[in-house]
PDB file of N, H, CA, C and O in Angstrom:
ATOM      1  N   UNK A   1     -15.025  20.750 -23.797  1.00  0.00           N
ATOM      2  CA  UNK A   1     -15.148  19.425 -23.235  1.00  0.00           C
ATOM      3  C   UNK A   1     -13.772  18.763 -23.209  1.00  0.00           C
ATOM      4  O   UNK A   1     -13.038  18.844 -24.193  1.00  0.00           O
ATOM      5  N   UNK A   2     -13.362  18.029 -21.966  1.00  0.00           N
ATOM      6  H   UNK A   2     -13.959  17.964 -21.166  1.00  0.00           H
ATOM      7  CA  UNK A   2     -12.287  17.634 -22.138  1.00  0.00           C
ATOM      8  C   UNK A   2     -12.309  16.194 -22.502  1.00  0.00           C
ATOM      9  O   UNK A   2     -13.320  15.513 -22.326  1.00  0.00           O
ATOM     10  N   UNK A   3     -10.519  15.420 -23.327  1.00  0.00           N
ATOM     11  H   UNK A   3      -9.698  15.973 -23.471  1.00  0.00           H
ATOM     12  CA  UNK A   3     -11.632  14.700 -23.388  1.00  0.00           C
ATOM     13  C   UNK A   3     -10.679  13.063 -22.990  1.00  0.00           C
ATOM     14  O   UNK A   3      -9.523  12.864 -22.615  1.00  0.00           O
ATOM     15  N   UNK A   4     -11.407  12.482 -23.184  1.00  0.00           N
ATOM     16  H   UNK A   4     -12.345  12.644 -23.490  1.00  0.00           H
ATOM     17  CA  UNK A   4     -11.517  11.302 -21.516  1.00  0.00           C
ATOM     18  C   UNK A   4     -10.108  10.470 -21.514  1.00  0.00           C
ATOM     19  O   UNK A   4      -9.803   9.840 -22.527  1.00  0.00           O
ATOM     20  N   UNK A   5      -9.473  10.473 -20.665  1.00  0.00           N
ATOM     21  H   UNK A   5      -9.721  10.984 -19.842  1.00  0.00           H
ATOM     22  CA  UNK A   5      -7.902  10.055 -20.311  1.00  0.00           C
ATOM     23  C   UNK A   5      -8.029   8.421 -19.820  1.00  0.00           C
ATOM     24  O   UNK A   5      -8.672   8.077 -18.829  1.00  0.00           O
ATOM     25  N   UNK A   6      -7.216   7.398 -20.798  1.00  0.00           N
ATOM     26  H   UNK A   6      -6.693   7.677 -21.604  1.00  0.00           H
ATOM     27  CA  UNK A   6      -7.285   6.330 -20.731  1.00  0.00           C
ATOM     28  C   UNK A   6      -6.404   6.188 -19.233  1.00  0.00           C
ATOM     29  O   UNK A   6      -5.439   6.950 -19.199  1.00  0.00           O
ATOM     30  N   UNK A   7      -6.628   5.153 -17.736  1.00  0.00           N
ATOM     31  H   UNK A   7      -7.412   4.533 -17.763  1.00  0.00           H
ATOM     32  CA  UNK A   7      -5.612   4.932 -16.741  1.00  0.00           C
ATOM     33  C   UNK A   7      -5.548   3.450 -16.875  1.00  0.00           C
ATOM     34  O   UNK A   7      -6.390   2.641 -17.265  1.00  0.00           O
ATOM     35  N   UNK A   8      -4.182   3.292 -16.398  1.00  0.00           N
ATOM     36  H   UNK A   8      -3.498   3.949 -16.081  1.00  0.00           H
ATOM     37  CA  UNK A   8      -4.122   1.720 -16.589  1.00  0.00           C
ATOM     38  C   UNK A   8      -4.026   1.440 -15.021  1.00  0.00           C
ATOM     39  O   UNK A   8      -3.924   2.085 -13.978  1.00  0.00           O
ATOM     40  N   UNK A   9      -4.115   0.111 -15.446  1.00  0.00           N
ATOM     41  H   UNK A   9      -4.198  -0.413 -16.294  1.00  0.00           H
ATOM     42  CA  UNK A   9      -4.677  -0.683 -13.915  1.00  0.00           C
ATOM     43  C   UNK A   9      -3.273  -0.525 -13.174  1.00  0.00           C
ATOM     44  O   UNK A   9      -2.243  -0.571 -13.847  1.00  0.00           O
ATOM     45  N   UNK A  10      -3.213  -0.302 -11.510  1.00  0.00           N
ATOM     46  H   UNK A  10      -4.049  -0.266 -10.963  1.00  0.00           H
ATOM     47  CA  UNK A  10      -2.397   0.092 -10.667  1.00  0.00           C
ATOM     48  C   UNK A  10      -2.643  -1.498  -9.640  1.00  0.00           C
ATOM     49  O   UNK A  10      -3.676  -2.097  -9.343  1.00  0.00           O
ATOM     50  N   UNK A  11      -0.959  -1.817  -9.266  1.00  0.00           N
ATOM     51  H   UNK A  11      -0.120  -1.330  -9.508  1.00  0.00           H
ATOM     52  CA  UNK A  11      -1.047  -2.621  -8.480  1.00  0.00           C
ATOM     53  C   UNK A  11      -0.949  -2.223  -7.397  1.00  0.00           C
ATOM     54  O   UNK A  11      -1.384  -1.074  -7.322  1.00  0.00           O
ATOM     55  N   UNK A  12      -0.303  -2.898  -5.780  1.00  0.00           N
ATOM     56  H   UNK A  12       0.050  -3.832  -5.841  1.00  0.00           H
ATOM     57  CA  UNK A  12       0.141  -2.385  -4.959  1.00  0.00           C
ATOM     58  C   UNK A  12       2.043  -2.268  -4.716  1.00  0.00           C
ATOM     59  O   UNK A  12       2.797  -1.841  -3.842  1.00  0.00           O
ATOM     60  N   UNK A  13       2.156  -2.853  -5.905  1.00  0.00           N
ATOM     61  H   UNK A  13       1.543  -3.200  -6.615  1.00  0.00           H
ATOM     62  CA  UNK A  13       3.575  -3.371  -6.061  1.00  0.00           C
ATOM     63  C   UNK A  13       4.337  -1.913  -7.014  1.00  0.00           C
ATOM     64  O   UNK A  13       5.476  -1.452  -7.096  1.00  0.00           O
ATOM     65  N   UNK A  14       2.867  -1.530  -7.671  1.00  0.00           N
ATOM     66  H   UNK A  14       1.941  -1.904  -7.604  1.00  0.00           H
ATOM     67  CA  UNK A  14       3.700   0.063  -8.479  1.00  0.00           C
ATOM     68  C   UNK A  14       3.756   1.017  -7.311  1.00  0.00           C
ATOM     69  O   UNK A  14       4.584   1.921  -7.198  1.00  0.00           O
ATOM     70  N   UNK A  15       2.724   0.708  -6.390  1.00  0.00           N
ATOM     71  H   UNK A  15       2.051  -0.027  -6.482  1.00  0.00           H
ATOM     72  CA  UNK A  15       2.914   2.062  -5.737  1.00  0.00           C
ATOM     73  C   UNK A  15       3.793   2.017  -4.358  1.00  0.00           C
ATOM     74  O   UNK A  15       4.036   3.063  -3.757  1.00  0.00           O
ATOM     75  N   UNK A  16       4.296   0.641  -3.852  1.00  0.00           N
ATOM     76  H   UNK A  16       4.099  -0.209  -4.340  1.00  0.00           H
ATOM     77  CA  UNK A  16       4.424   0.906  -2.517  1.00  0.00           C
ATOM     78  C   UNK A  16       6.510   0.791  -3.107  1.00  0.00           C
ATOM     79  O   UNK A  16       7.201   0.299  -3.999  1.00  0.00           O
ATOM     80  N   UNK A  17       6.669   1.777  -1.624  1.00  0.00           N
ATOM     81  H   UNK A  17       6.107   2.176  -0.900  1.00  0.00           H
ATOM     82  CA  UNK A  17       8.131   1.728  -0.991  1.00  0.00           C
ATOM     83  C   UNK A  17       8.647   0.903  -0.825  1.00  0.00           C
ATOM     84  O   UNK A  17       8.190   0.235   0.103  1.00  0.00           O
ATOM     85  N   UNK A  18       9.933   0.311  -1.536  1.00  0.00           N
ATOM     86  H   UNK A  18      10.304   0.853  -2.290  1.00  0.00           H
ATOM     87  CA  UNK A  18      10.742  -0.903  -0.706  1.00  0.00           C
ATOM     88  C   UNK A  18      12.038  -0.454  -0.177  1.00  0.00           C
ATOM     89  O   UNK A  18      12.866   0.161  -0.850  1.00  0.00           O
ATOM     90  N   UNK A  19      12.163  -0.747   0.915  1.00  0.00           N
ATOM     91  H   UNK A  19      11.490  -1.246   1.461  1.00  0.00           H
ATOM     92  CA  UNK A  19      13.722  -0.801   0.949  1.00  0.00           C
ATOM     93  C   UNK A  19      14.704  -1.677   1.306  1.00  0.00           C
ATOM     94  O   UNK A  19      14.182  -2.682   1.788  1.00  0.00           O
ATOM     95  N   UNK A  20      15.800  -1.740   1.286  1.00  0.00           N
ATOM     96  H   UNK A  20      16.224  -0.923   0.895  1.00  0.00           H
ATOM     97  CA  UNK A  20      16.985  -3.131   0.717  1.00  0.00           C
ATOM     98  C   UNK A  20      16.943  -2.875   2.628  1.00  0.00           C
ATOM     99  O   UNK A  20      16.459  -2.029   3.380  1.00  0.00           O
ATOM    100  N   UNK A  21      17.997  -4.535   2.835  1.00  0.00           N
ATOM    101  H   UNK A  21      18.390  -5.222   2.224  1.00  0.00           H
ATOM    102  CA  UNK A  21      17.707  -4.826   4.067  1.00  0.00           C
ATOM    103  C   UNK A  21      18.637  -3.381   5.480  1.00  0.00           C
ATOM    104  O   UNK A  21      18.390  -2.860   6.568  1.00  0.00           O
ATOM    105  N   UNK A  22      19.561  -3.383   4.558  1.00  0.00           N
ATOM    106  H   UNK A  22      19.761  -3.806   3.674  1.00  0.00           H
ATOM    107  CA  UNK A  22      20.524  -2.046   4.869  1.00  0.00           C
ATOM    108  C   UNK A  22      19.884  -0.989   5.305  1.00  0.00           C
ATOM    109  O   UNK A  22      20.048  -0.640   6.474  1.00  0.00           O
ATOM    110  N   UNK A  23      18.877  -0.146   4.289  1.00  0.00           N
ATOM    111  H   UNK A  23      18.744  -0.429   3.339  1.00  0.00           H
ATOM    112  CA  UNK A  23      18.283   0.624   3.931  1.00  0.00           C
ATOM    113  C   UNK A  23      17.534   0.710   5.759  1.00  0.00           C
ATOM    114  O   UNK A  23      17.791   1.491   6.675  1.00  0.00           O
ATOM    115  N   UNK A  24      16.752  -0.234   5.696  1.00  0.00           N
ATOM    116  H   UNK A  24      16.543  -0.868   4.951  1.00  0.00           H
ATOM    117  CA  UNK A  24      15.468  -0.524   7.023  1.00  0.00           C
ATOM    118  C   UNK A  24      16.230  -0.215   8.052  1.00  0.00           C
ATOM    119  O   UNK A  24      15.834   0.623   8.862  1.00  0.00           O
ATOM    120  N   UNK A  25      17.671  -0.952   8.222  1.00  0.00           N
ATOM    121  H   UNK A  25      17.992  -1.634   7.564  1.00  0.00           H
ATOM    122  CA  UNK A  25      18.236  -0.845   9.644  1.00  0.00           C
ATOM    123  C   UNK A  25      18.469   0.442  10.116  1.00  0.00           C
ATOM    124  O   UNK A  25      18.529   0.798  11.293  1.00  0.00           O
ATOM    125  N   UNK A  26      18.621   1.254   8.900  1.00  0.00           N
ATOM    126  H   UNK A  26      18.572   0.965   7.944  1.00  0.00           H
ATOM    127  CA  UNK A  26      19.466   2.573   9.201  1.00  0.00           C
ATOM    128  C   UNK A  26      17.360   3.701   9.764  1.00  0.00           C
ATOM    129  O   UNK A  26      17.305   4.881  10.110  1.00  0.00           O
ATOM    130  N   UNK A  27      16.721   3.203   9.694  1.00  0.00           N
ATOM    131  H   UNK A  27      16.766   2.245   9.413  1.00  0.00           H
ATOM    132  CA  UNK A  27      15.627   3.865   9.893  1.00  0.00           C
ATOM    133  C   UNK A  27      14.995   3.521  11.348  1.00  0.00           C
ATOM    134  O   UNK A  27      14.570   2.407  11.655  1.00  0.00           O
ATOM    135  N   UNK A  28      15.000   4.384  11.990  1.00  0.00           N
ATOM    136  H   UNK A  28      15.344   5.289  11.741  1.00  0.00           H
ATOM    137  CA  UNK A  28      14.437   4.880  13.748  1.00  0.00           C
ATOM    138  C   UNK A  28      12.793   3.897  13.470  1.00  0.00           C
ATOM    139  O   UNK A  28      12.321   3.334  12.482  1.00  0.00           O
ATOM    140  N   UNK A  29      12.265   4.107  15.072  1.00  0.00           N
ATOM    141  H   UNK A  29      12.648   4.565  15.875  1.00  0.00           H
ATOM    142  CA  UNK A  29      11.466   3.078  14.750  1.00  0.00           C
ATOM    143  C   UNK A  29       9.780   4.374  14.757  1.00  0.00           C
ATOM    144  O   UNK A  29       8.665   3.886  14.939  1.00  0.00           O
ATOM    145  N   UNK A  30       9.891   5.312  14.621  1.00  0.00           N
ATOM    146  H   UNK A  30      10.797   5.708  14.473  1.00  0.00           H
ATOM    147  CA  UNK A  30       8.855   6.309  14.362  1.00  0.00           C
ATOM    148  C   UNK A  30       9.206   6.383  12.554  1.00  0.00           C
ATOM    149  O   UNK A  30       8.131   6.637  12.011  1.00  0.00           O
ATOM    150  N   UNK A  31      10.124   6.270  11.687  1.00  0.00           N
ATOM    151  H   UNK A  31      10.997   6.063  12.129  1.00  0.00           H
ATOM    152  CA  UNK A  31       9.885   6.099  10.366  1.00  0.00           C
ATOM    153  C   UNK A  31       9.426   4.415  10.506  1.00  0.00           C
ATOM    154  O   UNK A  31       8.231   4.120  10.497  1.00  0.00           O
ATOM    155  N   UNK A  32      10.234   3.617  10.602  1.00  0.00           N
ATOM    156  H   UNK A  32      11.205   3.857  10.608  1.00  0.00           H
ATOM    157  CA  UNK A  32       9.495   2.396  10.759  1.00  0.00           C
ATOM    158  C   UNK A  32       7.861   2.551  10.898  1.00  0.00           C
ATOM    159  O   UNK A  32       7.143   2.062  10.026  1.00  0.00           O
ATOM    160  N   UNK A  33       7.345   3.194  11.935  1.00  0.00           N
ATOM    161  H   UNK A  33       7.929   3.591  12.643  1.00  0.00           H
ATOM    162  CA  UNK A  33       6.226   2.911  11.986  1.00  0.00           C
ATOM    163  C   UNK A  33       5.200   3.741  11.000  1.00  0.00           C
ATOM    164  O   UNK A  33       4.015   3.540  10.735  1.00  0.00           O
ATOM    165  N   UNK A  34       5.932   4.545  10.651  1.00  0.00           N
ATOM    166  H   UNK A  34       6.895   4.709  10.867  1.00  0.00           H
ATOM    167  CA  UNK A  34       5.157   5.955   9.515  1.00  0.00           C
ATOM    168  C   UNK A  34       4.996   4.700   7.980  1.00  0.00           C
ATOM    169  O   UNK A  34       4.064   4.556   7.188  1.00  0.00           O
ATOM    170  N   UNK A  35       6.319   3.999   8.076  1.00  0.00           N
ATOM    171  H   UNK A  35       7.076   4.116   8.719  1.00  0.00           H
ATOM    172  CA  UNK A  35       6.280   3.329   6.432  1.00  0.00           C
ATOM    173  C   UNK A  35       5.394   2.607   6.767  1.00  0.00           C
ATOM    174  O   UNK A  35       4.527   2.573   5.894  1.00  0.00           O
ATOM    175  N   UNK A  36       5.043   1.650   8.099  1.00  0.00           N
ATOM    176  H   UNK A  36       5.747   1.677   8.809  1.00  0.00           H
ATOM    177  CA  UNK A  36       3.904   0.634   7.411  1.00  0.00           C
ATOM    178  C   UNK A  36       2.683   1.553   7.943  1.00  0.00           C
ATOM    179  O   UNK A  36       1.601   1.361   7.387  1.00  0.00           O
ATOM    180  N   UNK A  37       2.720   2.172   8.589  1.00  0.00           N
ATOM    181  H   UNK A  37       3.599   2.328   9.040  1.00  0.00           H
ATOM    182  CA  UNK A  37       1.016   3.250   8.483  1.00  0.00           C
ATOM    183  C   UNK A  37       0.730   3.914   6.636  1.00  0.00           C
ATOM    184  O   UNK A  37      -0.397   3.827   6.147  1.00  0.00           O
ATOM    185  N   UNK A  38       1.340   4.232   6.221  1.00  0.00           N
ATOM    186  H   UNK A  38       2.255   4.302   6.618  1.00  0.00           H
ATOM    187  CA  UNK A  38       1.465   4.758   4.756  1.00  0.00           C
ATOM    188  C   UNK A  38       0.799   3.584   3.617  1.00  0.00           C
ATOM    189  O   UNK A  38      -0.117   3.592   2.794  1.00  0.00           O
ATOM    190  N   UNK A  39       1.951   2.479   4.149  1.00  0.00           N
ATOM    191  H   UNK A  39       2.695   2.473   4.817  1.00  0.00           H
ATOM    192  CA  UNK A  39       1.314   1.038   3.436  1.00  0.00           C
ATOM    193  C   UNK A  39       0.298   0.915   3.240  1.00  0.00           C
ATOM    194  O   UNK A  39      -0.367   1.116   2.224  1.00  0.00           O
ATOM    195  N   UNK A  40      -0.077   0.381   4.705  1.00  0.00           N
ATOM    196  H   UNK A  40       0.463   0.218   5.530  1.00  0.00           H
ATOM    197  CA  UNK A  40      -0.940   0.312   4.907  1.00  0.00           C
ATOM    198  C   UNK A  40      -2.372   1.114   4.651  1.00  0.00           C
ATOM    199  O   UNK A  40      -3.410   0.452   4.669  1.00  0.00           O
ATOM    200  N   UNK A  41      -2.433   2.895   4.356  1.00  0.00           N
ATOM    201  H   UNK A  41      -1.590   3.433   4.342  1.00  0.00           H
ATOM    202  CA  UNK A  41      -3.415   3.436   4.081  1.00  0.00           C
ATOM    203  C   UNK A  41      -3.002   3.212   2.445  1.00  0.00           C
ATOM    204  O   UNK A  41      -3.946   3.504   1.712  1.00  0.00           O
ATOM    205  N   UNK A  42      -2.082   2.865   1.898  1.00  0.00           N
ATOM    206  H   UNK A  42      -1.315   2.628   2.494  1.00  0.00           H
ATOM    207  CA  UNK A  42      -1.906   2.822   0.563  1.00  0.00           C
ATOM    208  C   UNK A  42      -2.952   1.481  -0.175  1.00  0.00           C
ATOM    209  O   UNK A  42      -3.738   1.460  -1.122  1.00  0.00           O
ATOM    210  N   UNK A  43      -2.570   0.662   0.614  1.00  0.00           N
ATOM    211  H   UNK A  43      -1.932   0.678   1.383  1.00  0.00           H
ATOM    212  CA  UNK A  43      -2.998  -0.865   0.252  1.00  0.00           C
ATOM    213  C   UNK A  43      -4.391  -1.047   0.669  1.00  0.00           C
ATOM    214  O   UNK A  43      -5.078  -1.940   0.173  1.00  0.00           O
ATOM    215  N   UNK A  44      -4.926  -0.084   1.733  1.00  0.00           N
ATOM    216  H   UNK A  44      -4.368   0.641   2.136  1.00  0.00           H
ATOM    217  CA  UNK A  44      -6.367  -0.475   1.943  1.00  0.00           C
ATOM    218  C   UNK A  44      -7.102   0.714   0.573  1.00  0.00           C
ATOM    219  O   UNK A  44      -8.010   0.296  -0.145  1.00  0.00           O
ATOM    220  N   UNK A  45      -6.744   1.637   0.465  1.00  0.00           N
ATOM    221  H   UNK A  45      -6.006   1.977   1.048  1.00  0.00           H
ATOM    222  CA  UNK A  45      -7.243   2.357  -0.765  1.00  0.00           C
ATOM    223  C   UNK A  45      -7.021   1.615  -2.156  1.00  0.00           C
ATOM    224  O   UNK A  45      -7.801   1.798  -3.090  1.00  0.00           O
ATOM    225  N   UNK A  46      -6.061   0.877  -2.238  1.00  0.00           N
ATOM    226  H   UNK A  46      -5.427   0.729  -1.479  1.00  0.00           H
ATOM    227  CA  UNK A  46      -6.059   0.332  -3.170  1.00  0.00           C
ATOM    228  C   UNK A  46      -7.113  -1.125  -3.751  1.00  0.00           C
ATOM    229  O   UNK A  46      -7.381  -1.535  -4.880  1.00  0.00           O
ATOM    230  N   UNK A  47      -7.413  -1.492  -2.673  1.00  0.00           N
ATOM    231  H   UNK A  47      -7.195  -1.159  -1.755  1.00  0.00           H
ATOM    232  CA  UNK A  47      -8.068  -2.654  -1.902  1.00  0.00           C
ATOM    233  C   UNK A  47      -9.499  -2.074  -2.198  1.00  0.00           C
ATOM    234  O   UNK A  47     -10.082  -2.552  -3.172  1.00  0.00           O
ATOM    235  N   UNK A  48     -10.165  -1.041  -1.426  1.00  0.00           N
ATOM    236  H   UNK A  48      -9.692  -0.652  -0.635  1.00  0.00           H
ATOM    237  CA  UNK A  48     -11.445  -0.013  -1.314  1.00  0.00           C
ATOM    238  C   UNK A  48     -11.942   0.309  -3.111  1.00  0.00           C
ATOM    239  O   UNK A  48     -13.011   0.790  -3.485  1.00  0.00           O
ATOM    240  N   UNK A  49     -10.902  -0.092  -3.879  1.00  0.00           N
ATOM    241  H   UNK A  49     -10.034  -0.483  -3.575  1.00  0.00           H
ATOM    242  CA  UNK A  49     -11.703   0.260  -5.553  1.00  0.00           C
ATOM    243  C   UNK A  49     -11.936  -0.658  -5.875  1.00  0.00           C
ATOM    244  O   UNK A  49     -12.827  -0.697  -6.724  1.00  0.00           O
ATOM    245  N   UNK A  50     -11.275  -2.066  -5.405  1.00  0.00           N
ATOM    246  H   UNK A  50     -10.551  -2.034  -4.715  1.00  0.00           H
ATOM    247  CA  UNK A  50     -11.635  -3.670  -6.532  1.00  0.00           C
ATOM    248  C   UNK A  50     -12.860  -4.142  -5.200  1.00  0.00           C
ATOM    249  O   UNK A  50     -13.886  -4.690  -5.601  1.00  0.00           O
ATOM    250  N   UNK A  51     -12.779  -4.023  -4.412  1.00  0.00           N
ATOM    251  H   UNK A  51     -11.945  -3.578  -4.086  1.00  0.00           H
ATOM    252  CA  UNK A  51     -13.708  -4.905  -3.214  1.00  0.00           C
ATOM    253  C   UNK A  51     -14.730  -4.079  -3.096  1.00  0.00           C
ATOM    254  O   UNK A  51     -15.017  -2.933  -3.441  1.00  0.00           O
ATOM    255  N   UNK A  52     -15.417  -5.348  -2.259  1.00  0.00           N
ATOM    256  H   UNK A  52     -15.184  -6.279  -1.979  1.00  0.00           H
ATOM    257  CA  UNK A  52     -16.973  -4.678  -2.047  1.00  0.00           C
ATOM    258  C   UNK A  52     -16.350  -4.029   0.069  1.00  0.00           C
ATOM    259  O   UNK A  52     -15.310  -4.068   0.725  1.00  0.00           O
ATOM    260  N   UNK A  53     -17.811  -3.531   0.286  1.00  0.00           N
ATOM    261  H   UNK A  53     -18.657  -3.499  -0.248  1.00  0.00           H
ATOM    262  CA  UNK A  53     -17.064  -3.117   1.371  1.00  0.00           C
ATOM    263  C   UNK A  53     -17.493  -4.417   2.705  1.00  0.00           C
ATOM    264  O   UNK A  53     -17.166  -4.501   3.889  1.00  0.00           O
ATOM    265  N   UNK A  54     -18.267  -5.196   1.904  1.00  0.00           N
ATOM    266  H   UNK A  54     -18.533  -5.128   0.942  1.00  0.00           H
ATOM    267  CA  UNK A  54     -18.537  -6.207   3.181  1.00  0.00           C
ATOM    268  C   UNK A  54     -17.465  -7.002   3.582  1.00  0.00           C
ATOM    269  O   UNK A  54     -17.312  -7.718   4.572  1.00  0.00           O
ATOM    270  N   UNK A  55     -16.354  -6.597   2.102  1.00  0.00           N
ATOM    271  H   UNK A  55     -16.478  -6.014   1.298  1.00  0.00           H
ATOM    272  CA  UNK A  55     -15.350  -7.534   2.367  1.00  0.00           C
ATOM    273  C   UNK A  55     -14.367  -7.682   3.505  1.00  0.00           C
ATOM    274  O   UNK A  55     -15.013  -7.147   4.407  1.00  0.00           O
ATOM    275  N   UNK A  56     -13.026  -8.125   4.145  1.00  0.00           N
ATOM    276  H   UNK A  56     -12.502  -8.560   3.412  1.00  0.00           H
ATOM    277  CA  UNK A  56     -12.791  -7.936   5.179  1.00  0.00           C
ATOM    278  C   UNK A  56     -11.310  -7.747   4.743  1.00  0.00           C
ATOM    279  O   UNK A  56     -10.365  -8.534   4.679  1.00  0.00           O
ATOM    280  N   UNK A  57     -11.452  -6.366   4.453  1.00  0.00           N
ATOM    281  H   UNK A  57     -12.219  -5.727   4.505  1.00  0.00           H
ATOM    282  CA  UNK A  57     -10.114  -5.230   4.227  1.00  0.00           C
ATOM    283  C   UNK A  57      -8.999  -5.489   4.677  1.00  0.00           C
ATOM    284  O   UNK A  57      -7.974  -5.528   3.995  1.00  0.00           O
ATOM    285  N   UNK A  58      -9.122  -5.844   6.733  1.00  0.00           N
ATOM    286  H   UNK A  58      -9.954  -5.812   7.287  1.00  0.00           H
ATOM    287  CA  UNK A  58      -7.924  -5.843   7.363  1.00  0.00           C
ATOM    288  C   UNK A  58      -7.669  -7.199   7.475  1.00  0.00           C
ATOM    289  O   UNK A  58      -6.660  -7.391   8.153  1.00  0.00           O
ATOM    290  N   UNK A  59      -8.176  -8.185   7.085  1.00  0.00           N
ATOM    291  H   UNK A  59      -8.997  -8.029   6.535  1.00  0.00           H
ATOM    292  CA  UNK A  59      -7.636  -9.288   7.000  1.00  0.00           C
ATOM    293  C   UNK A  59      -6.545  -9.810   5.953  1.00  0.00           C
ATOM    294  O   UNK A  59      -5.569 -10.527   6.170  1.00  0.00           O
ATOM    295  N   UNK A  60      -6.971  -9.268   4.806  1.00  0.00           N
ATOM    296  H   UNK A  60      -7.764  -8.685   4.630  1.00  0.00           H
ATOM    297  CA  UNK A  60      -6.252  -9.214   3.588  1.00  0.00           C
ATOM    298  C   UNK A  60      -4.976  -8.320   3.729  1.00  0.00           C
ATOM    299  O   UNK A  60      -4.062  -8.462   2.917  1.00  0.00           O
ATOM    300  N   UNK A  61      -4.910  -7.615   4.504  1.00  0.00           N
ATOM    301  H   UNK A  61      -5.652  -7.500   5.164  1.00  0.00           H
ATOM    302  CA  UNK A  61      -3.912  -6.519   5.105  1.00  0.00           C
ATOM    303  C   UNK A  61      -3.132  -7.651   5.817  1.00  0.00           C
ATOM    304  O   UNK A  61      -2.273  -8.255   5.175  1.00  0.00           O
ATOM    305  N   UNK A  62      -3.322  -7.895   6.799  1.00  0.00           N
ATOM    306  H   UNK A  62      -4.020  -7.403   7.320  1.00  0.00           H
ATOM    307  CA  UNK A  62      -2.753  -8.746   7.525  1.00  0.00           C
ATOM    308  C   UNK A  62      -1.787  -9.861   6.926  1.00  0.00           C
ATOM    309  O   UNK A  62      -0.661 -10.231   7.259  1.00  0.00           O
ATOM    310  N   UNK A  63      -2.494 -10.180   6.105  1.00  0.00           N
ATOM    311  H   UNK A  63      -3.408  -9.879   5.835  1.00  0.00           H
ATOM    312  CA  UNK A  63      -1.763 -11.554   4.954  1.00  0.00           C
ATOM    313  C   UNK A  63      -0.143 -11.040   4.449  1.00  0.00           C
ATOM    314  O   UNK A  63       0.840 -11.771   4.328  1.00  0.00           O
ATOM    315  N   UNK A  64      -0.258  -8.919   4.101  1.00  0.00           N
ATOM    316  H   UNK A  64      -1.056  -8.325   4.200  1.00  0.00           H
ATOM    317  CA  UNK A  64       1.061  -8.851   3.918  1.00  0.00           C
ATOM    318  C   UNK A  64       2.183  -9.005   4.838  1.00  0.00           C
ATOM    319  O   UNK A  64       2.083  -9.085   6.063  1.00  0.00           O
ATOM    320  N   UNK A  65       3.195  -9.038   4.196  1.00  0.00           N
ATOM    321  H   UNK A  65       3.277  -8.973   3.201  1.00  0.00           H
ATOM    322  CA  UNK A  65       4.064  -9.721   4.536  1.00  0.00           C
ATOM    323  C   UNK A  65       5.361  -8.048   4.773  1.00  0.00           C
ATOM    324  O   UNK A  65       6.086  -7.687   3.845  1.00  0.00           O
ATOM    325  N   UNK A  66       5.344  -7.487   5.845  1.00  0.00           N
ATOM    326  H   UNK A  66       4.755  -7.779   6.598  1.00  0.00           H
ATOM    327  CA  UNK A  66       6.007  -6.370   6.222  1.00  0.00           C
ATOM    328  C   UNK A  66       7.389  -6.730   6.714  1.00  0.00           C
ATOM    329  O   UNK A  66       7.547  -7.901   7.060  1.00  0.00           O
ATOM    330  N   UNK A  67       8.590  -5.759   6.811  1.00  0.00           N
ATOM    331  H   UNK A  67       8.462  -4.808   6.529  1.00  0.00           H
ATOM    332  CA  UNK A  67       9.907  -6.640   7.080  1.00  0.00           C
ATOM    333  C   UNK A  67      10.064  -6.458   9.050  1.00  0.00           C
ATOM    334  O   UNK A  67      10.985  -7.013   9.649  1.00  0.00           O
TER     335      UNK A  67
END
C-alpha cells in the first residue's frame, strides 16, 4: 500500500510563464500566441478544480490581464 502524499495548494501565479518586457518583444507572434493558448489551458484547469462547472470559466479568463 502506498502511502498517501500530502499536495499543497497551487496558484496560477506558481505555475504560469512570465516574461520581462524585453523578453516578449524578442518573441514572433505564433509563440505569442502558443504562450497565451498554454495560459490559458493552464488557468482554465486550474479554475476546473475550485469551481463548479455552471460557473462561467471564460469570463474569469477574460478578467486576466495578458501583455
Amino acid at each position: 500500500m502506498r502511502p498517501k502524499l500530502e499536495m499543497e495548494p497551487v496558484t496560477f501565479e506558481d505555475v504560469a510563464v512570465n516574461f520581462t518586457s524585453g523578453e516578449w518583444t524578442m518573441l514572433d507572434s505564433s509563440q505569442k500566441k502558443l504562450y497565451r493558448d498554454v495560459m490559458k489551458e493552464t488557468f482554465l484547469n486550474l479554475i476546473s478544480i475550485e469551481k463548479t462547472q455552471e460557473e462561467n470559466f471564460e469570463e474569469d479568463y477574460q478578467n486576466l490581464r495578458f501583455r
